[in-house]
LUMFI-821124 format. One line per 8 residues: their letters; for each residue z, x, y of C-alpha. Coordinates in nm, 3 decimals. Example, Ala and Ser with C-alpha at 12.3 -4.5 7.8 and 13.67 -1.06 7.14 Angstrom:
AS	0.780 1.230 -0.450; 0.714 1.367 -0.106
This chain:
XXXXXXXX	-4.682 -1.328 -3.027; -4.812 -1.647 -2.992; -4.873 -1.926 -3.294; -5.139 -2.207 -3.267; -5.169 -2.461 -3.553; -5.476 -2.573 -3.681; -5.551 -2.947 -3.568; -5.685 -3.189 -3.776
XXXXXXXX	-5.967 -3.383 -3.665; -6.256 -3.623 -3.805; -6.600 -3.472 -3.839; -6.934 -3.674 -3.816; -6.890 -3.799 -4.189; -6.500 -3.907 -4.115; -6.367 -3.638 -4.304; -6.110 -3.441 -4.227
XXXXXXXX	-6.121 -3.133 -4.124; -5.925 -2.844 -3.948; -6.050 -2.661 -3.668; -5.873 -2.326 -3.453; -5.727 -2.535 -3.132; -5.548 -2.337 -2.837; -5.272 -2.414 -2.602; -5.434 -2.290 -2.292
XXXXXXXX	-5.288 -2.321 -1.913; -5.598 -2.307 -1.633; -5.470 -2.213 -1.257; -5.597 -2.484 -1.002; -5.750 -2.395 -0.676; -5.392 -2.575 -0.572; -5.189 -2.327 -0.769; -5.092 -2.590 -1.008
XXXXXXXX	-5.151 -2.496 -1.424; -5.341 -2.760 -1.584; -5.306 -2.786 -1.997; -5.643 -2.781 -2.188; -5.691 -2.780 -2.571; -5.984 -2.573 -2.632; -6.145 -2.442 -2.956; -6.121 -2.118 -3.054
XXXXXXXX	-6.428 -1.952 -3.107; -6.495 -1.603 -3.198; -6.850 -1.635 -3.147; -6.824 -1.777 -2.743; -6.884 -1.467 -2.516; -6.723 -1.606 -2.265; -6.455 -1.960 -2.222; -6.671 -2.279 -2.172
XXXXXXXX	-6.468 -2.601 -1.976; -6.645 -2.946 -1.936; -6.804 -3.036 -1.603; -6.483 -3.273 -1.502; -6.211 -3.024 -1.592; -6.357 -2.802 -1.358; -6.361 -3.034 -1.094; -6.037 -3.081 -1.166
XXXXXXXX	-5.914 -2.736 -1.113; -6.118 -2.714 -0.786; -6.456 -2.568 -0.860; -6.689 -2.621 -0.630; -7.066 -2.566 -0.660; -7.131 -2.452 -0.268; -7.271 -2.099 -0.318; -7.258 -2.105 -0.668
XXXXXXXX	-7.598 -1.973 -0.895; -7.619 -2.181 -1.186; -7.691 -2.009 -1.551; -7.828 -2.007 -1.837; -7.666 -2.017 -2.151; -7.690 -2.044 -2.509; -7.533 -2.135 -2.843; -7.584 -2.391 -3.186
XXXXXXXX	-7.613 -2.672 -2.911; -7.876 -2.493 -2.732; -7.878 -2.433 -2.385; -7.731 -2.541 -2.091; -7.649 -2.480 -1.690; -7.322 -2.321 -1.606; -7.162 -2.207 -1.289; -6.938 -1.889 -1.384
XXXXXXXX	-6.578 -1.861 -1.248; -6.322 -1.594 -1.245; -5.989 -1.792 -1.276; -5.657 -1.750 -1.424; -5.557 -1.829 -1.777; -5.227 -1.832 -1.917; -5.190 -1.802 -2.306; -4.812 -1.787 -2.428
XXXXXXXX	-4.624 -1.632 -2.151; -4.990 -1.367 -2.055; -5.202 -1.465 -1.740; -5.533 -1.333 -1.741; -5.827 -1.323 -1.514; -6.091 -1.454 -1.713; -6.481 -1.561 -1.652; -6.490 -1.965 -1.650
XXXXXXXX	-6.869 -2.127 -1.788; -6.768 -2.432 -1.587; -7.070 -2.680 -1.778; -7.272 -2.898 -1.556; -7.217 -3.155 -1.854; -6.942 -3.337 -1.971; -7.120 -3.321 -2.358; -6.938 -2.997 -2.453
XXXXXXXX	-6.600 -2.916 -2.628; -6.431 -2.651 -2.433; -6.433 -2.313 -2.617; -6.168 -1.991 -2.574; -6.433 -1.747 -2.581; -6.381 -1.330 -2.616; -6.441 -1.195 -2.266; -6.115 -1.065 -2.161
XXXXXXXX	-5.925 -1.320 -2.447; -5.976 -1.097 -2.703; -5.912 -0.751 -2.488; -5.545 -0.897 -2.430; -5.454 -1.023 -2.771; -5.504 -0.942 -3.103; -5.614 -1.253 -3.243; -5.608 -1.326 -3.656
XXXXXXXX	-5.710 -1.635 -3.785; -5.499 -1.721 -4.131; -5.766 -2.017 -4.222; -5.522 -2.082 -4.588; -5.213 -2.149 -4.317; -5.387 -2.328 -4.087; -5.263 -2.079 -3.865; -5.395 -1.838 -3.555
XXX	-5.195 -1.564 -3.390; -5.219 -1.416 -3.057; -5.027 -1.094 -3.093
C-alpha cells in the first residue's frame, strides 16, 4: 500500500485548501525516473503532464497526431504517449496526454491507474491510499 498526504495549497481567494497530490516517478526516453507531483483526479480518463515535462522526458512530436480533449478547462491539443509510471514500488505502462500548453496542472488520471490500485480517498484524514 501506498499513502499520499493531502497538500495544502492557496486557491484563487488565498484560502487554504487541500487537494489529493501524488508521488509519481515518469521513465525518460534516457531511462532516467523523473519525480512529478500531480493531482489526483478521479474524473481524468487518462494522466495529463504539461508541455515542458514532456519535453523533458523525451517526447517528441515527429509522427505524432495531436488530440482533442476535454474537461472544466475546456479543450485542448494533446499528443498521447504510452510511458512508464512508477507509483510506490508498481511500474505501469500508462497512456501520457502530453499538453501542447504549459497552462495545465498535471492530473493522475484512471486509465490503467486505477486497474492497478485500489485507490480510497479519506478526505477527513487528508489522506489517499493506493492499495
Amino acid at each position: 500500500m501506498v499513502k499520499f498526504e493531502y497538500k495544502k495549497e492557496l486557491d484563487r481567494n488565498g484560502e487554504a485548501v487541500y487537494r489529493p497530490i501524488a508521488d509519481v516517478w515518469f521513465k525518460s526516453s534516457t531511462n532516467n525516473w523523473v519525480e512529478l507531483h500531480p493531482y489526483i483526479d478521479s474524473g481524468a480518463d487518462i494522466t495529463l503532464v504539461p508541455y515542458s515535462f514532456g519535453k523533458l522526458l523525451g517526447f517528441r512530436k515527429i509522427f505524432a497526431p495531436r488530440e482533442k480533449i476535454g474537461g472544466i478547462g475546456g479543450k485542448m491539443d494533446v499528443i498521447c504517449v504510452k510511458s512508464e509510471i512508477k507509483i510506490g514500488d508498481k511500474i505501469i505502462k500508462a497512456t501520457i496526454g502530453w499538453a501542447q500548453s504549459e497552462n495545465v496542472p498535471a492530473l493522475l488520471g484512471r486509465s490503467e491507474i486505477f486497474d492497478e490500485f485500489e485507490v480510497s480517498f479519506k478526505q477527513r484524514e487528508k489522506q489517499i491510499l493506493f492499495s
